[in-house]
C-alpha positions as CSV (number, residue, x, y, z in Angstrom):
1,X,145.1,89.2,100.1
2,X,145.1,86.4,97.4
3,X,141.6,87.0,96.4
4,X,142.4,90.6,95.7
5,X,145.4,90.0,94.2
6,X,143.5,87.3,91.8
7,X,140.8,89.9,91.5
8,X,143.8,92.5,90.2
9,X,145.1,89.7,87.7
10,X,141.9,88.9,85.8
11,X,141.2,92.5,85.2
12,X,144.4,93.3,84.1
13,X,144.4,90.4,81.9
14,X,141.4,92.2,79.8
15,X,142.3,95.7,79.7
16,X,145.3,97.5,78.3
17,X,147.0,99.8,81.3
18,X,146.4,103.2,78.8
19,X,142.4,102.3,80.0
20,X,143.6,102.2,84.2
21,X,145.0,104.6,86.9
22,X,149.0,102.5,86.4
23,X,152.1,103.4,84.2
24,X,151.2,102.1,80.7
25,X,154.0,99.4,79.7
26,X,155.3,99.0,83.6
27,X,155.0,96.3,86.4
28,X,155.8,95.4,89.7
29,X,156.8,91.5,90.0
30,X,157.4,89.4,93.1
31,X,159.6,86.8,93.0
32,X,159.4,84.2,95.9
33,X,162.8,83.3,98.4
34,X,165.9,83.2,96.6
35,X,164.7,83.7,93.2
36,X,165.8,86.2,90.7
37,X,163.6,87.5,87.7
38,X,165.7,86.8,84.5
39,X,164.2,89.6,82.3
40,X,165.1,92.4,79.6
41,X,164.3,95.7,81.1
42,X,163.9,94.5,84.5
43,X,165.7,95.9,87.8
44,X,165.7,94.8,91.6
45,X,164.2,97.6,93.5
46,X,166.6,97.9,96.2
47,X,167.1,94.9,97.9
48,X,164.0,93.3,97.8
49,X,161.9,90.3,96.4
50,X,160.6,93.1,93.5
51,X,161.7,93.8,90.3
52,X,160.6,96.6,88.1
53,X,159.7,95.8,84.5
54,X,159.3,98.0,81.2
55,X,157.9,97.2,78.1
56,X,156.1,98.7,75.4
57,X,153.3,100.5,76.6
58,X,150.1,98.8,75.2
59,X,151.0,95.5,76.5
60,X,148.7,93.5,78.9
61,X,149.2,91.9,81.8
62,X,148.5,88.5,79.9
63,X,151.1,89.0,77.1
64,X,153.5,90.3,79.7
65,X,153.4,87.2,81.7
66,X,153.4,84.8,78.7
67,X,156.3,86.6,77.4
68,X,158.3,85.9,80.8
69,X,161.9,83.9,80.1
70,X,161.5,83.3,83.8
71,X,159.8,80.2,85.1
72,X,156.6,80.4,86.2
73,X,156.8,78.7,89.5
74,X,159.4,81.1,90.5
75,X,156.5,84.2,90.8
76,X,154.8,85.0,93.8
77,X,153.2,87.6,91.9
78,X,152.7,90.5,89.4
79,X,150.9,93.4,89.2
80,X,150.4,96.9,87.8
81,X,152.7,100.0,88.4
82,X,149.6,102.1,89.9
83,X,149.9,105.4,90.0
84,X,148.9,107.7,93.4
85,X,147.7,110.7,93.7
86,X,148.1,113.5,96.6
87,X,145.4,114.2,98.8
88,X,145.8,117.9,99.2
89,X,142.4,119.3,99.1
90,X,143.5,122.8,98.4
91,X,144.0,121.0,94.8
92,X,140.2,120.1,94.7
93,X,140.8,116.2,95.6
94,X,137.9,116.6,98.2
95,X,136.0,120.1,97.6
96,X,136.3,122.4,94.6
97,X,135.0,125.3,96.6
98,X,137.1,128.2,95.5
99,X,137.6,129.8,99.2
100,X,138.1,126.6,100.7
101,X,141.8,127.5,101.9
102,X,140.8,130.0,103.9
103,X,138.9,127.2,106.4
104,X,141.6,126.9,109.0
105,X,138.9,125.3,111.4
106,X,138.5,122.6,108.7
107,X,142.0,122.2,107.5
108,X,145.2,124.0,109.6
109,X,147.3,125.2,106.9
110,X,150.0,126.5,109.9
111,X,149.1,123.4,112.1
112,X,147.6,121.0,111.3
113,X,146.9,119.3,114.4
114,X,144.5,121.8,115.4
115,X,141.7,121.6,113.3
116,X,138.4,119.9,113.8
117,X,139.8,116.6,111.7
118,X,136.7,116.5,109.9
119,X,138.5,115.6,106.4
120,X,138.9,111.7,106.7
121,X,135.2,111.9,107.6
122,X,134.4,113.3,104.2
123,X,136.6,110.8,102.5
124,X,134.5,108.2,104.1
125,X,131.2,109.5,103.2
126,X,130.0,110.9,106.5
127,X,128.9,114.2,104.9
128,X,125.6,114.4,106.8
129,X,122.2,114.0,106.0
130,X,119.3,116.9,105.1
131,X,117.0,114.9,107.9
132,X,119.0,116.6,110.6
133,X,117.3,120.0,111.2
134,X,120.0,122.3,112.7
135,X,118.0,125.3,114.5
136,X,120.2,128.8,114.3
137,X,118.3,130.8,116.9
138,X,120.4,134.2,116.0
139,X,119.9,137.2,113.7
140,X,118.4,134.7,110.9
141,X,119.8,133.7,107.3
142,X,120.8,135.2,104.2
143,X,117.8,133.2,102.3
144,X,120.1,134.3,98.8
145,X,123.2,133.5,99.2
146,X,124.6,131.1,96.9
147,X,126.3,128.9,99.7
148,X,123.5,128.4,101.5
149,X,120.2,128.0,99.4
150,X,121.0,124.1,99.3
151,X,120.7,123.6,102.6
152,X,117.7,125.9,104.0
153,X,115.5,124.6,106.0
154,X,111.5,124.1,103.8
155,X,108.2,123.1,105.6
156,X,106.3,120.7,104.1
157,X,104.0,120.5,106.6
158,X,100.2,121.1,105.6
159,X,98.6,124.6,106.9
160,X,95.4,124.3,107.4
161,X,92.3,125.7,105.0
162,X,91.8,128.4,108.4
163,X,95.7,129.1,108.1
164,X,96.4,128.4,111.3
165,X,97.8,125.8,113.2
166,X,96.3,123.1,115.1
167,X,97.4,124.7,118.3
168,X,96.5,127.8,117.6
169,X,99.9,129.6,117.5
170,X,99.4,131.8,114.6
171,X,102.2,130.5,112.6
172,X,101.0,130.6,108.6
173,X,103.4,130.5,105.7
174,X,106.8,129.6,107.8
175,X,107.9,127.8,104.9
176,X,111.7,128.8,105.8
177,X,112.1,130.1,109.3
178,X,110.2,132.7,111.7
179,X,111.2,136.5,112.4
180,X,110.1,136.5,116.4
181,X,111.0,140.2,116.6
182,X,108.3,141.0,113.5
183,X,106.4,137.8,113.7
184,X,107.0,137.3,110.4
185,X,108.1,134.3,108.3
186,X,111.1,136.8,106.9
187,X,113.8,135.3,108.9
188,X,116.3,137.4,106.8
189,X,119.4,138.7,108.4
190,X,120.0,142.1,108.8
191,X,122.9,141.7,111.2
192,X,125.6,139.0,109.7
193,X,125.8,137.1,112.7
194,X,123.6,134.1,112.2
195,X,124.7,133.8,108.7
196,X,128.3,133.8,109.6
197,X,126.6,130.3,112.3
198,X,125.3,129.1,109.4
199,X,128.1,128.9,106.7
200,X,130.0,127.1,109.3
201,X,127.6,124.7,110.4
202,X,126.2,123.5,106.3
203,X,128.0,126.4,103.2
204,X,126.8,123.9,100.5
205,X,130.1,122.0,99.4
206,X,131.2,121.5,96.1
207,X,129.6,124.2,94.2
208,X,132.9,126.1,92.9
209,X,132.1,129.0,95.1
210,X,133.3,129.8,98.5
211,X,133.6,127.6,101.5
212,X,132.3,124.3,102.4
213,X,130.4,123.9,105.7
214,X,131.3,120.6,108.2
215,X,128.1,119.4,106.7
216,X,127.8,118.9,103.1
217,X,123.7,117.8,103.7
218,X,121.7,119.6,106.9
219,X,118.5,121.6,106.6
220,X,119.5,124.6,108.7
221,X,116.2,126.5,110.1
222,X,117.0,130.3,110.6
223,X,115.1,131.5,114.1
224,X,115.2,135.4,114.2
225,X,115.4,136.9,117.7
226,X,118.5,138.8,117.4
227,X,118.2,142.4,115.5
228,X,120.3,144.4,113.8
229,X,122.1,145.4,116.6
230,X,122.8,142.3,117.5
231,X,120.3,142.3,121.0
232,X,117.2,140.0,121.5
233,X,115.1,139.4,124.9
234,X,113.8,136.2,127.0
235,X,110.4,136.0,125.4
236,X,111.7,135.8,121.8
237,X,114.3,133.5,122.4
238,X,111.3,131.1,124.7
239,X,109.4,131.7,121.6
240,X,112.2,130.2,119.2
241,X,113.3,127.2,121.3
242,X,109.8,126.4,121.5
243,X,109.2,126.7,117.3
244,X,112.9,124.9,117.2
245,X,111.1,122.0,119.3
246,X,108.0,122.0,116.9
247,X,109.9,121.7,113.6
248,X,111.6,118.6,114.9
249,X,114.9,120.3,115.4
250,X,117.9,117.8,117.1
251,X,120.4,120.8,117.7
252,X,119.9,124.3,118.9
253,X,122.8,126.4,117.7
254,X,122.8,129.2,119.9
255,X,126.1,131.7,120.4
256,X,124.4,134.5,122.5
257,X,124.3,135.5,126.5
258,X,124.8,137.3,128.7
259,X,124.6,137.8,133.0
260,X,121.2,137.3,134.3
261,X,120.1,134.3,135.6
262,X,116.3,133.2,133.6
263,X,114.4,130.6,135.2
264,X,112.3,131.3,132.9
265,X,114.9,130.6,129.7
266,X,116.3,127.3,132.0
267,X,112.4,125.7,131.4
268,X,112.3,126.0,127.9
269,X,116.0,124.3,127.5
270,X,114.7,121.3,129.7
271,X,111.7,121.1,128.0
272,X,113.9,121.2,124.4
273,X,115.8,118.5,126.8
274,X,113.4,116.3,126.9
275,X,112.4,116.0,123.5
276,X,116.2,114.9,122.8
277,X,117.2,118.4,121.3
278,X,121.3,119.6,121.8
279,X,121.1,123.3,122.6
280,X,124.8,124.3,121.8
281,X,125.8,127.4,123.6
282,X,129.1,130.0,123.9
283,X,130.7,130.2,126.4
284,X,131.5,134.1,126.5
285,X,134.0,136.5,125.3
286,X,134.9,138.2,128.7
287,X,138.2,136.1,129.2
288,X,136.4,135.3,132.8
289,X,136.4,132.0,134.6
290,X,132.8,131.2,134.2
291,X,133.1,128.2,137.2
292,X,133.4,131.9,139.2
293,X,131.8,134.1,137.1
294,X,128.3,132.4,135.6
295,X,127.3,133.2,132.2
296,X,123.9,132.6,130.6
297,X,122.6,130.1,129.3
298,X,126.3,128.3,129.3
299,X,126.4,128.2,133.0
300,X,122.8,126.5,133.3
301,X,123.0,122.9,134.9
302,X,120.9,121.4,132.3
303,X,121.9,117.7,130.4
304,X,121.3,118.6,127.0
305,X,123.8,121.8,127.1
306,X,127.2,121.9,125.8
307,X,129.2,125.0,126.7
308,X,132.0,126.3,123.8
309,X,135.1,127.9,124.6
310,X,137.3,129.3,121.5
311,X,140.4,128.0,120.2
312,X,142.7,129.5,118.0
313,X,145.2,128.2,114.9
314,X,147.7,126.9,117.3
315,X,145.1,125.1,120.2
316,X,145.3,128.2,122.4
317,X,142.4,130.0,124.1
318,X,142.5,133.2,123.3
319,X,142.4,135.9,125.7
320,X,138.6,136.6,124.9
321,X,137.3,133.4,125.5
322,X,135.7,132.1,128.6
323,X,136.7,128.9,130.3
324,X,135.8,127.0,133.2
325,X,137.0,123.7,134.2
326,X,133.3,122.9,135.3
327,X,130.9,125.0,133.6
328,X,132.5,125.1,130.2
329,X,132.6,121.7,128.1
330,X,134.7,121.8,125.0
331,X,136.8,124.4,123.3
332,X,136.4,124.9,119.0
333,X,137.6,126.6,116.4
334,X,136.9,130.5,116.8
335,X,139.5,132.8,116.2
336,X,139.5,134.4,112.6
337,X,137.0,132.0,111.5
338,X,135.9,132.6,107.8
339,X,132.2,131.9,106.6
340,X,129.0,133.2,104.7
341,X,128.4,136.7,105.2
342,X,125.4,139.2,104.2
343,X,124.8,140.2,100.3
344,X,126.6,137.1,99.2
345,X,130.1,137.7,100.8
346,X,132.6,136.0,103.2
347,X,134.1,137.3,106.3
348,X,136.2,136.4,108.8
349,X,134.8,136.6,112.7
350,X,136.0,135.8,116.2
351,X,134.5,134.8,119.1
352,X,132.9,131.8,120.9
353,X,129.6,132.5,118.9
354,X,132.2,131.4,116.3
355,X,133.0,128.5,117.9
356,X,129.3,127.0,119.2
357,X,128.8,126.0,115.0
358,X,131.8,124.3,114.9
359,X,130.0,122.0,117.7
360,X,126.5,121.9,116.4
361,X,128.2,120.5,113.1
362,X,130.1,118.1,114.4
363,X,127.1,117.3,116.5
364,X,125.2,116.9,113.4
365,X,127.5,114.3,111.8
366,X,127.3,112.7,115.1
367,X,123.8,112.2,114.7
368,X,123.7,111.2,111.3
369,X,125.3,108.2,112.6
370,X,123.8,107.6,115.6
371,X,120.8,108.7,115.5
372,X,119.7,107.0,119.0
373,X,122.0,109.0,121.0
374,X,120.7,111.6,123.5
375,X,122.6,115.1,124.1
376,X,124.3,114.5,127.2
377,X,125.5,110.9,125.7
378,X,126.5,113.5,122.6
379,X,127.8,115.7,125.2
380,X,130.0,113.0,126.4
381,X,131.1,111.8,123.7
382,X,132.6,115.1,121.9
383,X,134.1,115.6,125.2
384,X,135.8,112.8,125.7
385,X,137.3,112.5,122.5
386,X,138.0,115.6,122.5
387,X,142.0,116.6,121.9
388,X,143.6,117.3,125.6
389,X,145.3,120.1,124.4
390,X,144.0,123.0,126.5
391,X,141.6,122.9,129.4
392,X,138.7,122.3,128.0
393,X,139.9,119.7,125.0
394,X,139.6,120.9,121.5
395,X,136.6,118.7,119.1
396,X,138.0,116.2,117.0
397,X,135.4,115.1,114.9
398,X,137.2,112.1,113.7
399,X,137.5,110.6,117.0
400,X,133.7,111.4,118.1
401,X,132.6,109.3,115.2
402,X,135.0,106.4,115.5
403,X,135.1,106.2,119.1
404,X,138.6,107.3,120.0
405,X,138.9,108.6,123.5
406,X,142.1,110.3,123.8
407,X,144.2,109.5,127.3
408,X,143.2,112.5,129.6
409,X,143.0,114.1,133.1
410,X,139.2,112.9,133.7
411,X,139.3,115.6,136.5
412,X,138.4,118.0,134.3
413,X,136.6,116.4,131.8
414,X,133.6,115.6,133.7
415,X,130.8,118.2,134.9
């Protein structure tokens, strides 16, 4: 404290307050026990040791204190009045993105408790990195839209004077993403769905246009198996996972499912699992207890997959969302969630396919961090600090990062 406070004098002693963030002409002095500042213009602040002075504003902090009629020796200290500022980021403290309000998940206008506390992150500079490749195996991406050009996924890789790859797998050009329905490298959305993922998971921030995403940095690879209807098969999604694992993808973003049991789809999530990728997975928007009613790929008893439920503005499941004390790991934001949308717009979606982004971004942070950790320790970890206010706990990306694990029933916390 003395350094800093030594630190505070010497600057103030060579600049005039007009140049700093304080009240020009005004400061703060400490007198020690029993002491009383003898000084025109001065006040006690209430009953304290401090006095408040005013003088003319362009005096220094060295004229003021050689000006004193005080003794010396009866100062503890003296220092600017600084002047604070709010930290309301609807104001543009944080993010000057012009639809930021409207990101309840990211800051709970009507409660603010349940949000994905992601905020203090960004004042600390966790704002992600563009190493962490985020694959959105969905409808794919609108590659124009101004909030999410930034962070695109680009291969640099080398293709090959023959065009294709060393393994033979056909893939040429897949400079942003693949279309699996087409086999094409026109991942472009003609659906809304995997766009809406995407805004959630990395909108560029600060651009003065629409929303910010949970990560400011991210390279977000588009995977098209969904089409416009919203429906894709086993093969294609096999055929993504297995790209996904090939690009060097840490997270699978994946809010789709549905009833049947796939062996088949099971094998290519282990194999993602043992290559250290997260595949992030909805839970289901039947309202049904999945620990009695399985859905698929959620249900699958497989380390690196983390199950979403929804949550809504005030911590509540809503009635659509699946659950499961079990089978389902972690509720998120995903009621009336507003992101990116197709031919540059913004909507506002429900569902747990809403929800599953809110975890693969938080995930990503995670791993910006830590990038040692493996997805069940991930797994874990977002669980377990998870807020205990429903039964599945709602993320808190604030206490994933800093290690805060929030006193809970560890019946239902573990698998």
């Amino acid at each position: 404290m003395k350094i800093a406070i030594l630190f505070a004098l010497l600057f103030w002693d060579s600049a005039t307050l007009a140049d700093v963030t304080a009240v020009p002409g005004e400061f703060i002095v400490k007198v020690k026990p029993n002491k009383i500042l003898f000084q025109s213009g001065s006040t006690q602040i209430g009953n304290s040791s401090f006095y408040f002075t005013k003088t003319s504003p362009n005096k220094t902090l060295l004229s003021f204190k050689s000006a004193l009629s005080t003794s010396k020796n009866d100062i503890d200290y003296i220092e600017p009045n600084y002047i604070y500022h709010s930290t309301d980021l609807i104001r543009g403290k944080i993010v000057n993105d012009v639809n930021f309000s409207d990101n309840w998940n990211i800051q709970n206008q009507n409660n603010k408790n349940a949000d994905i506390h992601v905020i203090d992150l960004w004042r600390e500079g966790i704002i992600g990195n563009q190493k962490i490749i985020v694959a959105i195996i969905d409808s794919g991406y609108d590659y124009q839209h101004p909030d999410l050009k930034k962070n695109l996924y680009t291969n640099t890789r080398e293709i090959p004077d023959n065009g294709i790859d060393d393994d033979g797998n056909g893939y040429i050009d897949d400079v942003h993403g693949w279309n699996f329905i087409n086999n094409t490298p026109n991942a472009n959305d003609d659906d809304g769905h995997g766009t809406h993922c995407a805004g959630t998971i990395g909108a560029e921030a600060n651009n003065n246009f629409g929303i910010a995403g949970i990560n400011w940095n991210v390279s977000i690879l588009p995977l098209k198996f969904l089409d416009s209807k919203g429906y894709g098969d086993t093969r294609n999604a096999i055929l993504a996972i297995e790209y996904a694992r090939k690009m060097g993808a840490k997270i699978i973003n994946a809010s789709w499912g549905g009833d049947p049991y796939s062996q088949a789809l099971a094998d290519a999530i282990s194999e993602a699992n043992k290559e250290n990728i997260l595949f992030v997975t909805s839970a289901g928007n039947n309202g049904m207890d999945n620990d009695k009613t399985p859905f698929y790929p959620a249900n699958l008893q497989i380390p690196n997959i983390i199950s979403v439920a929804a949550s809504d503005e005030y911590d509540r499941l809503p009635s659509y969302s699946n659950y499961g004390a079990k089978s389902v790991h972690i509720s998120a934001p995903g009621n009336n969630i507003f992101s990116t949308f197709l031919q540059d717009s913004f909507e506002s979606l429900s569902g747990t396919s809403m929800a599953a982004p809110q975890i693969s971004g938080v995930a990503a942070l995670l791993i910006s961090k830590e990038p040692t950790l493996t997805p069940f320790q991930i797994r874990e970890r977002l669980m377990k600090t998870s807020d205990p206010v429903n039964l599945q706990g709602r993320v808190n990306a604030y206490n994933a990062i800093h290690k805060i694990f929030p006193v809970r029933n560890n019946v239902w916390i573990s698998n």
